[in-house]
PQR file of N, CA, C, O and H, with PARSE charges and radii, in Angstrom:
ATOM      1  N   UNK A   1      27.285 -14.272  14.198 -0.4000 1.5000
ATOM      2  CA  UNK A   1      26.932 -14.030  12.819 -0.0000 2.0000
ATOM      3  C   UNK A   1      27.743 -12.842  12.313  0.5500 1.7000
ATOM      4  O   UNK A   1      27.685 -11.690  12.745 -0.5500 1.4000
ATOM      5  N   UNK A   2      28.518 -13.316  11.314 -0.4000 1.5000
ATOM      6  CA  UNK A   2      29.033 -11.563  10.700 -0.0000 2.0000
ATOM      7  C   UNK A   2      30.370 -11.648  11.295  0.5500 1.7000
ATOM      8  O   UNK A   2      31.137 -11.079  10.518 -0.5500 1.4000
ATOM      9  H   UNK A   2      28.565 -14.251  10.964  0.4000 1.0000
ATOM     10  N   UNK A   3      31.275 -12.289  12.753 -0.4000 1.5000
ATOM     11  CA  UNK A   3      32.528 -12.200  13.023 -0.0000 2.0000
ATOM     12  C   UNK A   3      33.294 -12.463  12.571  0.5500 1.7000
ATOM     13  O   UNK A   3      34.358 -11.980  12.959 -0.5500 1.4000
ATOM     14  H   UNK A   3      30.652 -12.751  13.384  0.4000 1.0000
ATOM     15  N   UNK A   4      33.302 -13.510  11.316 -0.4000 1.5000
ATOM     16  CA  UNK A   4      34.682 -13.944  10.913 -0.0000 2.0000
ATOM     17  C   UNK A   4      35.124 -13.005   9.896  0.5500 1.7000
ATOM     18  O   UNK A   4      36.289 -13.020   9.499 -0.5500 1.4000
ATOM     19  H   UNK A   4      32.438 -13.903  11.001  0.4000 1.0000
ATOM     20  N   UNK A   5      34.109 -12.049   9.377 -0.4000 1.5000
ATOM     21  CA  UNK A   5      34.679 -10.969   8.416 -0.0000 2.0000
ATOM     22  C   UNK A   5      35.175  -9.907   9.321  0.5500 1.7000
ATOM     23  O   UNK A   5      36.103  -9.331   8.754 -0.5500 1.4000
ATOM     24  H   UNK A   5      33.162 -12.037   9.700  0.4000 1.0000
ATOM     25  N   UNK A   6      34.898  -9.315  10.711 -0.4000 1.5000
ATOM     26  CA  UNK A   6      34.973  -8.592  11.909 -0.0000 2.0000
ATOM     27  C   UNK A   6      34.183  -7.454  11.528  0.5500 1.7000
ATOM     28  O   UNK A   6      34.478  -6.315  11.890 -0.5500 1.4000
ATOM     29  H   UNK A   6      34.143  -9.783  11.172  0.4000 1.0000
ATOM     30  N   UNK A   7      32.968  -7.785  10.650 -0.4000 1.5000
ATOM     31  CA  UNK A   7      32.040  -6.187  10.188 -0.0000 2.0000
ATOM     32  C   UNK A   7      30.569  -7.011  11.125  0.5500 1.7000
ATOM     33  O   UNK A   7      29.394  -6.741  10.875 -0.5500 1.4000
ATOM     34  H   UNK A   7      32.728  -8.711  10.356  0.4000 1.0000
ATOM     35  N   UNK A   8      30.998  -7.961  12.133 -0.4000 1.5000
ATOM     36  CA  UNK A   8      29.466  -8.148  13.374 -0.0000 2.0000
ATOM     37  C   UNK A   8      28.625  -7.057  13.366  0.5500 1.7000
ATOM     38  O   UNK A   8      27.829  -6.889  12.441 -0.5500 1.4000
ATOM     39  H   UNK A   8      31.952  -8.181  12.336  0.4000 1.0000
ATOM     40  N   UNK A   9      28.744  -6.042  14.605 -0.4000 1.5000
ATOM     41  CA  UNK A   9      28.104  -4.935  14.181 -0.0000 2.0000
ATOM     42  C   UNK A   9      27.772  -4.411  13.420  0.5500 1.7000
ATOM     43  O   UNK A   9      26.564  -4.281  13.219 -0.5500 1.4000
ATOM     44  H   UNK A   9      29.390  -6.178  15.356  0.4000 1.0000
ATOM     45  N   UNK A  10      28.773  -3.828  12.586 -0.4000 1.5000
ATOM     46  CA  UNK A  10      28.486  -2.726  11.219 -0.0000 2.0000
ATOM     47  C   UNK A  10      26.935  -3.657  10.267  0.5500 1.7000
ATOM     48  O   UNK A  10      25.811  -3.206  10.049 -0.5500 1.4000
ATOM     49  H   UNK A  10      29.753  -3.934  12.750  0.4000 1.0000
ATOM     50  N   UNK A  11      27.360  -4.656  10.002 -0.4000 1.5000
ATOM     51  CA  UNK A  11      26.755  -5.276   9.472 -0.0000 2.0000
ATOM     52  C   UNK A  11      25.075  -5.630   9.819  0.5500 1.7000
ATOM     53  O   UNK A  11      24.078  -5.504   9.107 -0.5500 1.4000
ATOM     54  H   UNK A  11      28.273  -5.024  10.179  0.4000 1.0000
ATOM     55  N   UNK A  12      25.188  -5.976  10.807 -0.4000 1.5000
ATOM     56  CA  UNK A  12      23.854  -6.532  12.054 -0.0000 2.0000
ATOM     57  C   UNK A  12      23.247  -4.802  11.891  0.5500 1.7000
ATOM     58  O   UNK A  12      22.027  -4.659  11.958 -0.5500 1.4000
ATOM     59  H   UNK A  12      25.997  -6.079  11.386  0.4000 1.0000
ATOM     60  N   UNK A  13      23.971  -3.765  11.720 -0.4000 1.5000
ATOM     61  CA  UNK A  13      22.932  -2.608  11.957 -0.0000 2.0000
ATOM     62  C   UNK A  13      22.498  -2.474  11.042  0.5500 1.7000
ATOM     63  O   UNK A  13      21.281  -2.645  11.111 -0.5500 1.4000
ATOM     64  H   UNK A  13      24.963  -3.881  11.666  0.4000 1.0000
ATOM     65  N   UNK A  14      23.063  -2.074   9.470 -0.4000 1.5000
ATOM     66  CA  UNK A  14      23.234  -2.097   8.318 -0.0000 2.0000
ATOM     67  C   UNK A  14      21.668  -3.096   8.093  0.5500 1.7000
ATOM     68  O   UNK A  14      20.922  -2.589   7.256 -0.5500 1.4000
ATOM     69  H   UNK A  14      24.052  -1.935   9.413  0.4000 1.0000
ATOM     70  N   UNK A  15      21.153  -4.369   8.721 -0.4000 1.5000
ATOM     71  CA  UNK A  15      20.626  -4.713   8.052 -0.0000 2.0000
ATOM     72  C   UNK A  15      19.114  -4.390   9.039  0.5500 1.7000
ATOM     73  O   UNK A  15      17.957  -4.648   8.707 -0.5500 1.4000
ATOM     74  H   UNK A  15      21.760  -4.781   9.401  0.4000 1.0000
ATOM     75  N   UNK A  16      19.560  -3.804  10.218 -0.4000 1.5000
ATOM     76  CA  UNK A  16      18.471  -3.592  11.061 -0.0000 2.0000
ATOM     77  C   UNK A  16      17.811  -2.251  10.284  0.5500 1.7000
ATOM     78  O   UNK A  16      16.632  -2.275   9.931 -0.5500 1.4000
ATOM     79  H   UNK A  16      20.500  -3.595  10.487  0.4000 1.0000
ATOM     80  N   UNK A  17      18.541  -1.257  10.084 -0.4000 1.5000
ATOM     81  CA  UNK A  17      18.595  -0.230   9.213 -0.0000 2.0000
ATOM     82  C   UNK A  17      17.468  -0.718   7.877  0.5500 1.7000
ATOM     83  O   UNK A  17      16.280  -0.401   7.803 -0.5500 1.4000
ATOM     84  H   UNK A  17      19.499  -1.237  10.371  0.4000 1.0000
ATOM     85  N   UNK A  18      18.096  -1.400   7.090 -0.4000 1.5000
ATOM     86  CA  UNK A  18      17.223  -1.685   5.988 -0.0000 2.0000
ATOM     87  C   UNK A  18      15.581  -2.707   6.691  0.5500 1.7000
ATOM     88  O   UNK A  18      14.462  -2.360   6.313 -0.5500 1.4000
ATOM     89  H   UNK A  18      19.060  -1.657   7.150  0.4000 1.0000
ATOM     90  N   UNK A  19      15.738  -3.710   7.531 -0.4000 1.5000
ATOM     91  CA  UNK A  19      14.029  -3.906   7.963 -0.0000 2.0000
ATOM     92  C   UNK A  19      13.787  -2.421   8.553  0.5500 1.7000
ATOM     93  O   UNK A  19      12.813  -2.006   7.924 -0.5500 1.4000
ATOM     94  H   UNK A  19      16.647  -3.992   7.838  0.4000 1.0000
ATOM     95  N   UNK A  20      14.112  -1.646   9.256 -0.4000 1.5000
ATOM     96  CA  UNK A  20      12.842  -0.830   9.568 -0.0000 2.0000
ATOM     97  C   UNK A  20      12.676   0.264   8.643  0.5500 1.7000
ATOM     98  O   UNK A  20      11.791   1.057   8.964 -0.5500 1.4000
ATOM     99  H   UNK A  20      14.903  -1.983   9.767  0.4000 1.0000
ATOM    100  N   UNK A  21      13.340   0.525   7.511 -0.4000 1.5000
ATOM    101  CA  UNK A  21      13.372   1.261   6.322 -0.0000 2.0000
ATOM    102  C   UNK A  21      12.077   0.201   5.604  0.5500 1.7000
ATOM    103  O   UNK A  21      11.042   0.759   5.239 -0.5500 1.4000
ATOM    104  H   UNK A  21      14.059  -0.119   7.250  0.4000 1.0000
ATOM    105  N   UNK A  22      12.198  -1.130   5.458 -0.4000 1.5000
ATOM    106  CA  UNK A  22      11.412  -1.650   4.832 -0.0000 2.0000
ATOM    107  C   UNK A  22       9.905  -1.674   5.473  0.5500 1.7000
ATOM    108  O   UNK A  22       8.967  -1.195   4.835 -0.5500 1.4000
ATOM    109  H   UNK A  22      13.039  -1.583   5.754  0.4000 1.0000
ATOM    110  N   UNK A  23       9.709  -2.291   6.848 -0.4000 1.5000
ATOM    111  CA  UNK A  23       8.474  -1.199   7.419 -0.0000 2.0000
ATOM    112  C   UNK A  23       7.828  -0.300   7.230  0.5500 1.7000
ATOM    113  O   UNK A  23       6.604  -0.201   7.316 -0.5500 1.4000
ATOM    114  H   UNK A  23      10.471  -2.680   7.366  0.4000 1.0000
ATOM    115  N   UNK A  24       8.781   0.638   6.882 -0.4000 1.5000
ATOM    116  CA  UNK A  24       7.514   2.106   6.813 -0.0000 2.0000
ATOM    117  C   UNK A  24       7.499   2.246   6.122  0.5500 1.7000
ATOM    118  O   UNK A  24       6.514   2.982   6.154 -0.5500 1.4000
ATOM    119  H   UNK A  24       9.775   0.558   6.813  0.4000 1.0000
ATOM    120  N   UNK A  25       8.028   2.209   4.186 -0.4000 1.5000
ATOM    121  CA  UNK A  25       7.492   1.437   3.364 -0.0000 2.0000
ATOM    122  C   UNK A  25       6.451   0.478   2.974  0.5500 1.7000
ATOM    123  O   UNK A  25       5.579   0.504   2.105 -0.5500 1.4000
ATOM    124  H   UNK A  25       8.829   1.610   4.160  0.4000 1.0000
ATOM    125  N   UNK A  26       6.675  -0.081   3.559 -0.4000 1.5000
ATOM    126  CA  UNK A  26       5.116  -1.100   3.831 -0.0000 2.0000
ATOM    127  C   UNK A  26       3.556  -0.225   4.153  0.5500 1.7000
ATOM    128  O   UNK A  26       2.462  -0.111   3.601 -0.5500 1.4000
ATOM    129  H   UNK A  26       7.383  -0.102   4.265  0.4000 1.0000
ATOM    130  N   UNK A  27       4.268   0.302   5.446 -0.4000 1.5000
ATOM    131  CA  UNK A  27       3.246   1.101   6.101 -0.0000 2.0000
ATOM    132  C   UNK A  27       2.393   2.183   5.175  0.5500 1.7000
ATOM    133  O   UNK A  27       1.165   2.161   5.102 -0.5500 1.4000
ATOM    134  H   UNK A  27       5.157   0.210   5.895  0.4000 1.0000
ATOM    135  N   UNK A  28       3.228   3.121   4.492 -0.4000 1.5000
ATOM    136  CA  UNK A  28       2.718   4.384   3.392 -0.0000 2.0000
ATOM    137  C   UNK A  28       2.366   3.200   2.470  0.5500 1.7000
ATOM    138  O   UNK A  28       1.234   3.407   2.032 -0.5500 1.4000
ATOM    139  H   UNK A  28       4.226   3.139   4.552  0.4000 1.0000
ATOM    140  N   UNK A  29       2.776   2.260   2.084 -0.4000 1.5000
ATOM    141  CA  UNK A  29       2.098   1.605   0.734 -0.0000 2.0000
ATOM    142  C   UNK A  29       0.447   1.435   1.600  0.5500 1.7000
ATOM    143  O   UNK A  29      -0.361   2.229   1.119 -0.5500 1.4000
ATOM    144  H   UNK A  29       3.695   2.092   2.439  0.4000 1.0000
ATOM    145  N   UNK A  30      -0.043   0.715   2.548 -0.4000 1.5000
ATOM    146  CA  UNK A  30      -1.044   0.545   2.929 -0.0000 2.0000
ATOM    147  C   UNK A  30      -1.461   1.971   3.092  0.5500 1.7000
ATOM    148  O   UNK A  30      -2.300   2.349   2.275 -0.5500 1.4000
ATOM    149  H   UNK A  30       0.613   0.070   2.939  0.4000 1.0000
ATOM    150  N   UNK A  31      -1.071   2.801   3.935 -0.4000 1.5000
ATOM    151  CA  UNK A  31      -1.797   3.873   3.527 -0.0000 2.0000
ATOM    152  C   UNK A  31      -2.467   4.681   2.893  0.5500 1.7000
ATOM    153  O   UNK A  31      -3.528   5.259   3.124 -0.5500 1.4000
ATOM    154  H   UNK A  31      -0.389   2.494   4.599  0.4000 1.0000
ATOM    155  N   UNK A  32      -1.533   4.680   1.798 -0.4000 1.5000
ATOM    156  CA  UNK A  32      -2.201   5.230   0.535 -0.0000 2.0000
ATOM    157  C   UNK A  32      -2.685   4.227   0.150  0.5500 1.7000
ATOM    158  O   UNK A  32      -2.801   4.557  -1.031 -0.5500 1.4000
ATOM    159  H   UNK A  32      -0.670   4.210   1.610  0.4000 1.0000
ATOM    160  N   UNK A  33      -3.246   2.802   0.211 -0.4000 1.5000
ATOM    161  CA  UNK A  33      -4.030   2.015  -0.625 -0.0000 2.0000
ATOM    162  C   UNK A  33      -5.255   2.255   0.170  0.5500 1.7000
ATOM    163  O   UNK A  33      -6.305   2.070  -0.447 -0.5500 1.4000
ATOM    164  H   UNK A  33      -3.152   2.534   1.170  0.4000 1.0000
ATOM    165  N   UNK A  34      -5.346   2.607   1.338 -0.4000 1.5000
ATOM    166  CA  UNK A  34      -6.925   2.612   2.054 -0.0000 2.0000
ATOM    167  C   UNK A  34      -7.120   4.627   1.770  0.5500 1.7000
ATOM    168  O   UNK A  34      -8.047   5.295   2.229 -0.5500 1.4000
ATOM    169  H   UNK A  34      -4.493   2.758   1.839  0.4000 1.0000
ATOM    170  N   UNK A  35      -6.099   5.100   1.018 -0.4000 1.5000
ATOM    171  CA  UNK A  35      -7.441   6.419   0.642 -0.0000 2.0000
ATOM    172  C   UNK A  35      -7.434   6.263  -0.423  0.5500 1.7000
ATOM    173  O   UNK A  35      -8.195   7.022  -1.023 -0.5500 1.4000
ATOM    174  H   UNK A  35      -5.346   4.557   0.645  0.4000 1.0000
ATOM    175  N   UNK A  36      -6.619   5.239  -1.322 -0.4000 1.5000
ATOM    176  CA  UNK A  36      -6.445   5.838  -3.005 -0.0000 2.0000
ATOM    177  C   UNK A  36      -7.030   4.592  -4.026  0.5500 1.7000
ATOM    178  O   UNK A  36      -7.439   4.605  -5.187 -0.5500 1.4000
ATOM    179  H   UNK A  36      -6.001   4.623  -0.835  0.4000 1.0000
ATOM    180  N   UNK A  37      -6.846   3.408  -2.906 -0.4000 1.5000
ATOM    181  CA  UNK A  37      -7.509   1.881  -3.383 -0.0000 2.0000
ATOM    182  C   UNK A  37      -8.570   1.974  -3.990  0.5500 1.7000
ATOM    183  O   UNK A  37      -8.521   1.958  -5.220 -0.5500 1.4000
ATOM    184  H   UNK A  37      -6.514   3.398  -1.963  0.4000 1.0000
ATOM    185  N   UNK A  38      -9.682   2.082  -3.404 -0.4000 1.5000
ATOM    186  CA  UNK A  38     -11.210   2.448  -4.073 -0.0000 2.0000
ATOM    187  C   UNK A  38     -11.236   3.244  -5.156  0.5500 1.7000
ATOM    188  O   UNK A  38     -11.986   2.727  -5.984 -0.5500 1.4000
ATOM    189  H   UNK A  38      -9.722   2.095  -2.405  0.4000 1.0000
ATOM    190  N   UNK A  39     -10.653   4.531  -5.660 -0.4000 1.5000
ATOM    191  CA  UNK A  39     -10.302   4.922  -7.091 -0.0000 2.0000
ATOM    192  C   UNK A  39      -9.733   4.630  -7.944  0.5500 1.7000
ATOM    193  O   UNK A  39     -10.168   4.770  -9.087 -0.5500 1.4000
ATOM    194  H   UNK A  39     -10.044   4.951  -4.987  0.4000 1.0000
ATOM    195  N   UNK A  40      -8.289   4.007  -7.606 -0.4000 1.5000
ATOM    196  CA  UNK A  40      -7.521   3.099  -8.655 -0.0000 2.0000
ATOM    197  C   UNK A  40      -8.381   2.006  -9.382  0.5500 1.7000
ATOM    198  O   UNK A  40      -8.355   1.854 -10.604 -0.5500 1.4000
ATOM    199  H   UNK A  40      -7.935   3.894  -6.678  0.4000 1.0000
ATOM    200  N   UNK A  41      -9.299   1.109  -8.348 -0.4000 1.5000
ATOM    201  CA  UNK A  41      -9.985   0.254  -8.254 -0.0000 2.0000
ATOM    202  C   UNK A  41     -10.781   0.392  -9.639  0.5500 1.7000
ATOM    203  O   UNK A  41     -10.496  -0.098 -10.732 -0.5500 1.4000
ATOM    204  H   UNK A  41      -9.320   1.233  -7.356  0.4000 1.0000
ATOM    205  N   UNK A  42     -11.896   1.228  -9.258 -0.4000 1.5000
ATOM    206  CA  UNK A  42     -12.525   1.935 -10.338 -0.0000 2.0000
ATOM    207  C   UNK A  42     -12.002   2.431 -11.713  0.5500 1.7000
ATOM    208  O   UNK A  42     -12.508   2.269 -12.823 -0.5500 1.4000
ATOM    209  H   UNK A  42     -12.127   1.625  -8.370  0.4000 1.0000
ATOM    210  N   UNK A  43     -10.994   3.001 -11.401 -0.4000 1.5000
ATOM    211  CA  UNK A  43      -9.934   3.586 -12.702 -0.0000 2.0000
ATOM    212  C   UNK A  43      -9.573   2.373 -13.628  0.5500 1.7000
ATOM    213  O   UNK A  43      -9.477   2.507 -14.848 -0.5500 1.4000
ATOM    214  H   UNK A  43     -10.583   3.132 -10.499  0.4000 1.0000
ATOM    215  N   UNK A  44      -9.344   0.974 -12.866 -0.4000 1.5000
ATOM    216  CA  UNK A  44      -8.784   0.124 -13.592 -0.0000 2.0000
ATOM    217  C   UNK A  44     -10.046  -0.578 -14.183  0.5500 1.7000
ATOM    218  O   UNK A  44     -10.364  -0.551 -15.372 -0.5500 1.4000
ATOM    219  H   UNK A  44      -9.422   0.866 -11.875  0.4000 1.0000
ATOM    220  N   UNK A  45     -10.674  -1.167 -13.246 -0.4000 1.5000
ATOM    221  CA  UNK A  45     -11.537  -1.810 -13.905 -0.0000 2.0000
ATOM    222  C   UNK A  45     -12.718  -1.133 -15.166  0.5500 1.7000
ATOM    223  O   UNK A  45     -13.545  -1.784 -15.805 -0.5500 1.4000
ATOM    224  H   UNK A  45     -10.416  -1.189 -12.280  0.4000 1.0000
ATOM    225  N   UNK A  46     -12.498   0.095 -15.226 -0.4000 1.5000
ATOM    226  CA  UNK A  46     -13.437   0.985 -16.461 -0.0000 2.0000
ATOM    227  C   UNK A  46     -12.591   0.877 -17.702  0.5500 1.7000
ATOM    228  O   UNK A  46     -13.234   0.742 -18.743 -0.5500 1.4000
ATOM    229  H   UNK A  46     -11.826   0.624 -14.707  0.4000 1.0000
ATOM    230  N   UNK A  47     -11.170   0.911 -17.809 -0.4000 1.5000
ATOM    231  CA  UNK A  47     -10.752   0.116 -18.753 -0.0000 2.0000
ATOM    232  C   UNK A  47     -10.535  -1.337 -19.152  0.5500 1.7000
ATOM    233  O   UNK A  47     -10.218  -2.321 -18.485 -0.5500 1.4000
ATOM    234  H   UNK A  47     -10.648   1.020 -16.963  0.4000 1.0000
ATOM    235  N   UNK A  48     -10.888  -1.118 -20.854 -0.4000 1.5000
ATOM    236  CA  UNK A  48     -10.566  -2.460 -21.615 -0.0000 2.0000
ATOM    237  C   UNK A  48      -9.588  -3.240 -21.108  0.5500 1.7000
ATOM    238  O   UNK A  48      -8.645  -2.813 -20.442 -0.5500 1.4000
ATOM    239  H   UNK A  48     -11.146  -0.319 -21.397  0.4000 1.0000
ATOM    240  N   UNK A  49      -9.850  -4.805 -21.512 -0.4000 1.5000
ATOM    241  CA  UNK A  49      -8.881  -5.883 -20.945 -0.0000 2.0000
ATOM    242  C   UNK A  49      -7.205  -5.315 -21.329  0.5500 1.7000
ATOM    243  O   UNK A  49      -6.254  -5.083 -20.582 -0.5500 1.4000
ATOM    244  H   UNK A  49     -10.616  -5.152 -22.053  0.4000 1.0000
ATOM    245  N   UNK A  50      -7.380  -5.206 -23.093 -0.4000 1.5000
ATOM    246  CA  UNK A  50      -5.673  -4.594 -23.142 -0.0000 2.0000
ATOM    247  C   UNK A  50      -5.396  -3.628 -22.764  0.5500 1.7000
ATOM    248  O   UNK A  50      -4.199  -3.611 -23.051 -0.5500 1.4000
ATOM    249  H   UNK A  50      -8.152  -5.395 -23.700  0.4000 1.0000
ATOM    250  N   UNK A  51      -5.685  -2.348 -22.102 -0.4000 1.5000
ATOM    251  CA  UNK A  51      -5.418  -1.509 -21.153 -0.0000 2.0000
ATOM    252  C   UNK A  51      -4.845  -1.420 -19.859  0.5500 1.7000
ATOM    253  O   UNK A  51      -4.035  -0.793 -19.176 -0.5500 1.4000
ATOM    254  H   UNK A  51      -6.657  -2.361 -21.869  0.4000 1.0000
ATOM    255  N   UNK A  52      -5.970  -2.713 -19.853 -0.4000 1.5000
ATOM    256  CA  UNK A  52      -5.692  -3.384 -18.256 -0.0000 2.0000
ATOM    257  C   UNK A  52      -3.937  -3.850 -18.177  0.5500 1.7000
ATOM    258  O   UNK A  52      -3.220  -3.419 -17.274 -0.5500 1.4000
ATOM    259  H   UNK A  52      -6.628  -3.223 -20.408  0.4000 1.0000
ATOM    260  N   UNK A  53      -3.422  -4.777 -19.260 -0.4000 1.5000
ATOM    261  CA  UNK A  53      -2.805  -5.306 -19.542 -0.0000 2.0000
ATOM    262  C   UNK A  53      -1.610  -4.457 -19.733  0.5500 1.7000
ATOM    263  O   UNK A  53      -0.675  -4.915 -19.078 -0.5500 1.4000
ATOM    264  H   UNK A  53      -4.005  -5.127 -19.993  0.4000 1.0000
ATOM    265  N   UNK A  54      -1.240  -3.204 -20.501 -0.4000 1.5000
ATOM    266  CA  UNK A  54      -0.523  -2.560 -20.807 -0.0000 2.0000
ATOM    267  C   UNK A  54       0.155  -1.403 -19.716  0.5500 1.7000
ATOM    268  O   UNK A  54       1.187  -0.737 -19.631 -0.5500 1.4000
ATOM    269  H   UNK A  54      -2.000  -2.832 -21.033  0.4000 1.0000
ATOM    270  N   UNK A  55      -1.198  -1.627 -18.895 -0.4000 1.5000
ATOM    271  CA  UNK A  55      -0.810  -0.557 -17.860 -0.0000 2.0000
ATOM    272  C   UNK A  55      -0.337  -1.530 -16.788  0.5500 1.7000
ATOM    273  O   UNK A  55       0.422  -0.871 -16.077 -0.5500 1.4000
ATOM    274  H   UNK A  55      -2.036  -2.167 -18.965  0.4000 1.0000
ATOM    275  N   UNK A  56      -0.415  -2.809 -16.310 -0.4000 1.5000
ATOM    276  CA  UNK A  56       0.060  -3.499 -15.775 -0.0000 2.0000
ATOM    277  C   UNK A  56       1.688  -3.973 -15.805  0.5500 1.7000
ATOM    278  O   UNK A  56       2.522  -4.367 -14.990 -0.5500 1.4000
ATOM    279  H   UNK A  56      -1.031  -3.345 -16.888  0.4000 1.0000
ATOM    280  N   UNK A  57       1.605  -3.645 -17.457 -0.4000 1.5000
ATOM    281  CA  UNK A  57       3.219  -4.061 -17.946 -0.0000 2.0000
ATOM    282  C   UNK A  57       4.263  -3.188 -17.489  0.5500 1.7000
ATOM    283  O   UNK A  57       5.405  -3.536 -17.189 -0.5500 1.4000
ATOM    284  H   UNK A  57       0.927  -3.324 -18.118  0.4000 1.0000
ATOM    285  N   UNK A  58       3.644  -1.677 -17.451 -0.4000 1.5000
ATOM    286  CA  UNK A  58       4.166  -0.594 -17.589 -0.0000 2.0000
ATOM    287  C   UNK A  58       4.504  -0.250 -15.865  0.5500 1.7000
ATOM    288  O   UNK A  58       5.343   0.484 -15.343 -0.5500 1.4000
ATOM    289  H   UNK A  58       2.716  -1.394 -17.695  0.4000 1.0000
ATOM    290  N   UNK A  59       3.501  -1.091 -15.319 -0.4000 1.5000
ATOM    291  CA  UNK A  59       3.900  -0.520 -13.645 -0.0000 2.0000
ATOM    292  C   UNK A  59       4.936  -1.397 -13.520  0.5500 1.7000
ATOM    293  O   UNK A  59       5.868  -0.852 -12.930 -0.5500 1.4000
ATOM    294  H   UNK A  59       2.820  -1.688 -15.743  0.4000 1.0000
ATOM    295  N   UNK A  60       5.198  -2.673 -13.865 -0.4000 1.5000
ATOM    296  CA  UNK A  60       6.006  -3.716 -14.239 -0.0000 2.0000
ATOM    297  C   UNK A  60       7.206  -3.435 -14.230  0.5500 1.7000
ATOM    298  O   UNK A  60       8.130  -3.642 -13.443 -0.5500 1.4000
ATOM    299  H   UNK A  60       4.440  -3.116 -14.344  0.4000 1.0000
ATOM    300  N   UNK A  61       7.040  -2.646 -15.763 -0.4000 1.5000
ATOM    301  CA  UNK A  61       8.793  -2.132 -16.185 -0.0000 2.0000
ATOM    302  C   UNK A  61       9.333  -1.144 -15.094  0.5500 1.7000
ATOM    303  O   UNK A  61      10.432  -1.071 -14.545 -0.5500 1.4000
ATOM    304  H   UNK A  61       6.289  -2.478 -16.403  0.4000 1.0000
ATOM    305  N   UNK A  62       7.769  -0.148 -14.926 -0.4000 1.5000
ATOM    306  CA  UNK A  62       8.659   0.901 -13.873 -0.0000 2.0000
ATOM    307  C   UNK A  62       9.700   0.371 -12.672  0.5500 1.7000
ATOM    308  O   UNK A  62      10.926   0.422 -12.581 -0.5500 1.4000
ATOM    309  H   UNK A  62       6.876  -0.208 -15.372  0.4000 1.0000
ATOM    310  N   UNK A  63       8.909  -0.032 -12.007 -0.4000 1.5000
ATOM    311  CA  UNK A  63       9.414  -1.070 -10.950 -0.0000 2.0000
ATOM    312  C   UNK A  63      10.608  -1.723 -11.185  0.5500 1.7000
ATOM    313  O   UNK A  63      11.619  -1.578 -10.498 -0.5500 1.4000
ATOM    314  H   UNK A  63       7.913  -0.073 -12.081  0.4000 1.0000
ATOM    315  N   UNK A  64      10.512  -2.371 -12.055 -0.4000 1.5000
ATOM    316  CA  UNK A  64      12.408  -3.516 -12.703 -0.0000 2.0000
ATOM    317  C   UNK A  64      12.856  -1.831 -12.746  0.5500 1.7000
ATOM    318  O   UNK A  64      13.503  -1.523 -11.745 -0.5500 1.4000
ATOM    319  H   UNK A  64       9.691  -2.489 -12.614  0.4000 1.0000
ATOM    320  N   UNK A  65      12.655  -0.822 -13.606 -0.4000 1.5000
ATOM    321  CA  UNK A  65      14.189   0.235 -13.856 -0.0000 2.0000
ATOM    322  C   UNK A  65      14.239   0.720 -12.129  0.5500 1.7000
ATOM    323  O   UNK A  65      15.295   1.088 -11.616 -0.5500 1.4000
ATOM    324  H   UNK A  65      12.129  -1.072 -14.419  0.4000 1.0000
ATOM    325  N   UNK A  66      12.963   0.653 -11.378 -0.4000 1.5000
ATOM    326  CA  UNK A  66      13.507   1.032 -10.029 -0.0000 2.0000
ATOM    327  C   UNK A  66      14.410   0.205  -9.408  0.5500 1.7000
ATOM    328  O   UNK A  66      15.412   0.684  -8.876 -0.5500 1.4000
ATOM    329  H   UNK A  66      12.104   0.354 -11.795  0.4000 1.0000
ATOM    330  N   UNK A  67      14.184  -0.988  -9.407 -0.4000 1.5000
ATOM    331  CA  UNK A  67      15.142  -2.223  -8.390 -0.0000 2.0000
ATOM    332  C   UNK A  67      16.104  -1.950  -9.570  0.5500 1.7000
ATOM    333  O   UNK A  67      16.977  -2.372  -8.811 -0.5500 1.4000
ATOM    334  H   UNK A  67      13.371  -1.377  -9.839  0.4000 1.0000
ATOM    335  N   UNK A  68      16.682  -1.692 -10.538 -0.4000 1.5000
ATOM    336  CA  UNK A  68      18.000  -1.910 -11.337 -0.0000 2.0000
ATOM    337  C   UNK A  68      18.491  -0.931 -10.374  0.5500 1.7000
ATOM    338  O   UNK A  68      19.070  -1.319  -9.360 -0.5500 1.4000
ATOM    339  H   UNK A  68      15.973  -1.349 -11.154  0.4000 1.0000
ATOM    340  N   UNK A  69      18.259   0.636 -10.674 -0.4000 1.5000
ATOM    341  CA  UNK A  69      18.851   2.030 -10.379 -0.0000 2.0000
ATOM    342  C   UNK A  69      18.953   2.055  -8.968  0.5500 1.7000
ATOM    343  O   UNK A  69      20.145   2.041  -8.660 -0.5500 1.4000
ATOM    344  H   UNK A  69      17.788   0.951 -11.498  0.4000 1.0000
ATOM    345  N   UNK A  70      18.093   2.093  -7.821 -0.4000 1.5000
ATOM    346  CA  UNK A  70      18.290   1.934  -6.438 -0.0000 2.0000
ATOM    347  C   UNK A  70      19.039   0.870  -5.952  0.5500 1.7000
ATOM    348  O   UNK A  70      19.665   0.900  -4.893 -0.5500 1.4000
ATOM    349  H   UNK A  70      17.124   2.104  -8.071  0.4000 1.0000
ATOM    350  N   UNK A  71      18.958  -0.397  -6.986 -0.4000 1.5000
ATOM    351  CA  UNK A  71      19.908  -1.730  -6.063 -0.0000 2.0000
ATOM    352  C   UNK A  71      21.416  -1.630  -6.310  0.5500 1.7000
ATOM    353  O   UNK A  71      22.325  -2.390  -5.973 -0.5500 1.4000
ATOM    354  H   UNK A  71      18.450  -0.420  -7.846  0.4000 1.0000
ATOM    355  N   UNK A  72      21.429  -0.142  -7.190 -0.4000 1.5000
ATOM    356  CA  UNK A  72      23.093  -0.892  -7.522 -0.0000 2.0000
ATOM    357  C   UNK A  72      23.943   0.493  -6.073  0.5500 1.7000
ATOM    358  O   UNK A  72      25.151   0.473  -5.835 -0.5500 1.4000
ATOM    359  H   UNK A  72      20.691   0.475  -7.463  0.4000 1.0000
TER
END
C-alpha cells in the first residue's frame, strides 16, 4: 500500500499518527461529556424550542469554520 508513489512508510505513519491523534480526541470528548453532560443537558433543555435550534446552528457553524481552518 503506498509503494508505487515510494512515500510506503512516510505515509502508513502519517496516517497511524492521525488514528491515534483521533483516539484521544474521542477519549477527552467522552470525558468531559460524563462530568459536563448532565449540565449541558439541563442547560439545553430549560431553553425554548428556537433557542434550542439556534444554538444548535451555531455549534454547527462553529464546527464547519473549524474543519475549513484546521483541514486546509
Amino acid at each position: 500500500m503506498g509503494r508505487a508513489t515510494g512515500l510506503g512508510g512516510k505515509k502508513m505513519a502519517g496516517y497511524i499518527i492521525l488514528a491515534i491523534f483521533a483516539a484521544l480526541v474521542i477519549g477527552v470528548l467522552f470525558f468531559l461529556n460524563r462530568i459536563f453532560g448532565p449540565r449541558v443537558d439541563k442547560f439545553v433543555n430549560s431553553l425554548p424550542l428556537r433557542k434550542q435550534f439556534a444554538l444548535g446552528l451555531t455549534v454547527l457553524g462553529v464546527l464547519v469554520i473549524l474543519w475549513l481552518v484546521v483541514g486546509r
